[in-house]
N, C-alpha and C positions, 0 to 999 in steps of 0.2 A: 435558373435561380442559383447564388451562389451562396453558400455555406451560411457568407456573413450576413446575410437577410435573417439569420432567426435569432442573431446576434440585438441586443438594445440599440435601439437608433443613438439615442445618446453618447452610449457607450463611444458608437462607430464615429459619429463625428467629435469626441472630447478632444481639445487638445494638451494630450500629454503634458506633465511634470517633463522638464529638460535639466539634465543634472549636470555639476559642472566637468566632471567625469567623462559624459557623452559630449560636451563640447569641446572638449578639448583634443585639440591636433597638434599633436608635436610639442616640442617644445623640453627645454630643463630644468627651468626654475618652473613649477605651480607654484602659482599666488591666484588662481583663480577659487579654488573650492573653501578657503578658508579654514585651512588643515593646519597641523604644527608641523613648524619646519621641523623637529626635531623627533628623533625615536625613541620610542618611550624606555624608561630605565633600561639598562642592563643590553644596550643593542635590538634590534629587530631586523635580521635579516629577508623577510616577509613583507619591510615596507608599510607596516601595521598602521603607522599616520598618517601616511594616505587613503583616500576611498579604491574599494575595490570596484573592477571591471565590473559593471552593470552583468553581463553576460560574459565572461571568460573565453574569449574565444580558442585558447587550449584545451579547458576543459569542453565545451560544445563541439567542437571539432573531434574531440577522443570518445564524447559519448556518442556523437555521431557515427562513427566510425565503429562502436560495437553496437550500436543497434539498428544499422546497415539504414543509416536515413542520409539527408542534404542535414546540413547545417542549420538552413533557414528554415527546417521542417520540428526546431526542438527548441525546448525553453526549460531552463534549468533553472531552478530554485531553492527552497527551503521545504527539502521534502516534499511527497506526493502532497501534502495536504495546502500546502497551498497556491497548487495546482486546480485541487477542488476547489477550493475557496475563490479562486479566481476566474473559473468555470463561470461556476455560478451567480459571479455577482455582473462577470461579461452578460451573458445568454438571460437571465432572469428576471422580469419586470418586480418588484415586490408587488405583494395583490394580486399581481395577475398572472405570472408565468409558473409551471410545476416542473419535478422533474421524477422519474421513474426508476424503481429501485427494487430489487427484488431479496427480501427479510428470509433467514437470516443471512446478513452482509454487514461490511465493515459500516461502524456509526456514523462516520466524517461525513458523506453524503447529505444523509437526513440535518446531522448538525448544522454544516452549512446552508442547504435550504431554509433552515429555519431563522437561522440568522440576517436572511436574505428577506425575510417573511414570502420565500417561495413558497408553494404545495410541496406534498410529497405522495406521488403516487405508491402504492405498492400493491408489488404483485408475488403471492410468497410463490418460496421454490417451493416444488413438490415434496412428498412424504422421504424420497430418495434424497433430495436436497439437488436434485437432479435441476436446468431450467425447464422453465413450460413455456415457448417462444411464441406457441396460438396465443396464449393468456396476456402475453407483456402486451403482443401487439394490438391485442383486441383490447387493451389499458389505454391505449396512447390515444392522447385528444390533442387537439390544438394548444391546449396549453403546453402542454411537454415541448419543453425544450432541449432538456437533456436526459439519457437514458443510459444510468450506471450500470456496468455488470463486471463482476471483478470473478477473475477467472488465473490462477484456483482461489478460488470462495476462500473468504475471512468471515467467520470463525470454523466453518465446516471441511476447508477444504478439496473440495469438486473444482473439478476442470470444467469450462465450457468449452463444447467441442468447438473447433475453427467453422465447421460448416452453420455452424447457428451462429456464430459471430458475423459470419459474412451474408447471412438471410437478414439477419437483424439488419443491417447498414446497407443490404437494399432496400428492403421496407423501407427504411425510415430514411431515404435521401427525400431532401427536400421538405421534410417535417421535421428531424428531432438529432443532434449530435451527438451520434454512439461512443462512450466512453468506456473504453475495456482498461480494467484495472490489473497489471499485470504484476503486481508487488513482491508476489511470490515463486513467477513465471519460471526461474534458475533451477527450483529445485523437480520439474517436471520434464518431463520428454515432450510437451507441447510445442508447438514453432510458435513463435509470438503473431501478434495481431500487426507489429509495426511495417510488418512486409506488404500489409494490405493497404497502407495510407494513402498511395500513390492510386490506388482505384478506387479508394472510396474519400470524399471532401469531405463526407459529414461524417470519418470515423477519429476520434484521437485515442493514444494509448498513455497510460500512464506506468513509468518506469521508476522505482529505486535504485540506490544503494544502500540502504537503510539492512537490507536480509542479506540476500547471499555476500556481499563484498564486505559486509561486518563494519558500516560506516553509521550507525543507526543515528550515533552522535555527532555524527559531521553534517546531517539535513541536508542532504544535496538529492533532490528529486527531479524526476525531465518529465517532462509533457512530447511526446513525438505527435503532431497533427497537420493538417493542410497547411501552408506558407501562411497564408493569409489569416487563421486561426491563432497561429504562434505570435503573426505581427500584432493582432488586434492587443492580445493578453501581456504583450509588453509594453502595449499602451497606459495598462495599470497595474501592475506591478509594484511593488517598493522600487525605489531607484539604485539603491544597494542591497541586494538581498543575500549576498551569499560575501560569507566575511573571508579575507584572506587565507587562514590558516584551513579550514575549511575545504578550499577550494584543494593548495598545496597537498592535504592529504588525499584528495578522490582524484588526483593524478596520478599519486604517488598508487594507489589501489588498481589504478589504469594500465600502469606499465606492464612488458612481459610477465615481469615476476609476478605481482600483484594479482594479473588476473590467473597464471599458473593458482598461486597460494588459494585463491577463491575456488577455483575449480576442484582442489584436492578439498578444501573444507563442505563446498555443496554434496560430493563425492560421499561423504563420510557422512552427512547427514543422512542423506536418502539411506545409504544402508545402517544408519542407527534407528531410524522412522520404520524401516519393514520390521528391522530387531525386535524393539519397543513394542509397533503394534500386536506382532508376532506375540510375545508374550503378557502383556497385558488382556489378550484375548481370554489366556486361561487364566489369570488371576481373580480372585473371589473377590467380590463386590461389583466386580464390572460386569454390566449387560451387553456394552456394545463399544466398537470401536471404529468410527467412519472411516472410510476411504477418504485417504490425502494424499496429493500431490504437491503438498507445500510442507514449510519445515516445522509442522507440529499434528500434533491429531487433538481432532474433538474424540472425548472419549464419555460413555455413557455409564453411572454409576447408580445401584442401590440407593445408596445417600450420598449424593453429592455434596452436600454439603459438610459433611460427617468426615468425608476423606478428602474435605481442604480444608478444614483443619488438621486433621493429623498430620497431612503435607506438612501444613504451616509449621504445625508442634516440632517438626524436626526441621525446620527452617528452610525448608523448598516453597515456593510461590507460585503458583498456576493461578489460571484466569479462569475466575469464575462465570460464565457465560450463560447462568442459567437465565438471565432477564432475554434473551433472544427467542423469538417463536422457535418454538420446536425444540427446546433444547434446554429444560426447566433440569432436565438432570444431568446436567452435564459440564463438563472442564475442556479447557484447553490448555493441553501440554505442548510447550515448544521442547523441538529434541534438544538437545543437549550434546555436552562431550560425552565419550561412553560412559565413564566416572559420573556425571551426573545422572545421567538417564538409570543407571544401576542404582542411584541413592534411592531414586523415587519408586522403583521396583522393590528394592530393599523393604521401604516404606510397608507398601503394598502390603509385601507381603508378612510382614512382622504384626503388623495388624491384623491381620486376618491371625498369626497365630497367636495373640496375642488374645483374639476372640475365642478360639476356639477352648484354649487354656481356663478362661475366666468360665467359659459353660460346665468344661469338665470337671472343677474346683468345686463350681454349684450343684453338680450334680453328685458330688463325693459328699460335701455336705449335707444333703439332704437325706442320702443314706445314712448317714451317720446318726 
């Protein structure tokens, strides 16, 4: 059985959008795309009145090349998400196909199933936020088609170990296309999933630059999957997705230097993330602070809600995360420069004497 069997029939036999981009060989003058011959004010070095490469083959080639795959095994786009979105509108029948997801995890998933009027299975993590690999698999019906798991976890953080990655994408050859979400992969000691694709057909990984490379605003996201996975999803695709300037900067992030500068920035997160946890653990109001392996902690408060505001009141912005199971009292802080992560400490902690000030005032008063 091959991969693309669990793909829509349809899907497999459309015949593609041909853009005049992808027809075109050679040549000096374009007059085929019905472009302006002309660069927009002020010069455009970048060639901006023209359409961009479908797929760039410098930049596929350089993402290829750090995330140790073939060329033909990656698709690059506009961000992880639509990646997702293209997932599932390939693989999902509307009415009839599901896909499997385990709560709490990034929204995008669910979103687009929904959009798709797929199912969504779920199967939550454990109390640990730990996965439960009997539980997903004893989830999976023939509906399922796709089966998310994003490893380290968004919003909590957790690693899925490599060994349950590659139980999962045995299990499920031949049934269901395991998609490991590796968004946050840079800031862990994890090996990634993408070393596995070449043994497994029904596994794909999804990769950024959106976190560690600090391109969040350039939306340039890859899919690493089987040949024949990547081909189908270029089949629907936008036919321009990724704009020039765009592209010019995640090269520019690519080169020596570039990936030097990321490496010393991931560097310095991880040890402001042990920092942070480290002292947030004794700070008042916090009950708990997850284990992460990506660039932020889910952290557990007294009143969540009470100290995102205060945050807010001093103009810091954390993600309030309390609608996710399991996690009603809780925030998610991205680390920060040191300078920031100190304001929020700061915070913290001025609040709390700022409590305990207001008790001792009331308690002078009522002596009095």
């Amino acid at each position: 059985m091959s991969v693309l069997d669990l793909a829509r029939a349809e899907i497999r036999a459309l015949q593609p959008y041909s853009s005049a981009r992808m027809e075109a060989n050679g040549g000096r003058v374009m007059l085929n795309a019905n472009e302006s011959a002309w660069a927009p004010p002020g010069g455009d070095a970048l060639a901006c009145n023209r359409y961009p490469d479908p797929q760039p083959a410098a930049l596929v080639d350089a993402l290829a090349r750090l995330y140790g795959v073939r060329s033909s095994q990656l698709l690059v786009g506009r961000g992880s998400d639509e990646a997702i979105d293209l997932l599932v509108r390939a693989f999902c029948r509307a009415g009839e196909d599901a896909i499997a997801i385990q709560p709490p995890t990034f929204g995008m998933y669910a979103v687009s199933a929904h959009i798709q009027n797929a199912a969504v299975i779920t199967v939550p993590l454990r109390k640990d936020f730990t996965l439960d690999v009997e539980s997903l698999l004893a989830a999976i019906t023939p509906a399922v088609k796709l089966v998310f798991v994003c490893t380290p976890n968004n919003p909590t953080g957790q690693l899925v170990p490599r060994r349950d990655v590659e139980r999962l994408a045995q299990a499920l050859t031949d049934r269901a296309l395991l998609v490991v979400d590796e968004a946050y992969i840079e800031f862990s000691d994890a090996p990634s999933a993408t070393s596995l694709v070449n043994q497994y057909e029904n596994l794909a990984v999804l990769r950024t630059l959106s976190k560690a490379w600090a391109l969040a605003g350039a939306r340039i996201g890859t899919l690493v999957a089987n040949d024949d996975v990547i081909a189908l999803l270029r089949r629907i695709m936008a036919p321009y997705p990724l704009p020039r300037p765009c592209v010019a900067l995640a090269l520019e992030a690519l080169c020596d230097a570039g990936q030097a500068s990321a490496r010393a920035h991931v560097t310095v997160v991880r040890g402001e993330r042990e920092r942070v946890a480290r002292e947030l653990m004794n700070a008042p109001g916090v009950k708990e602070v997850l284990p992460s392996h990506a660039n932020f902690l889910a952290v557990r408060f007294d009143d969540a809600g009470a100290t995102y505001q205060r945050l807010l009141g001093a103009g810091i912005v954390v993600r309030d995360i309390h609608r996710y199971p399991q996690l009603g009292d809780a925030l998610r802080i991205t680390i920060g420069t040191p300078e920031e992560n100190d304001r929020v400490l700061n915070v913290l902690a001025s609040s709390s004497r700022e409590g305990r000030e207001f008790t001792s005032g009331t308690a002078v008063g009522k002596q009095a």
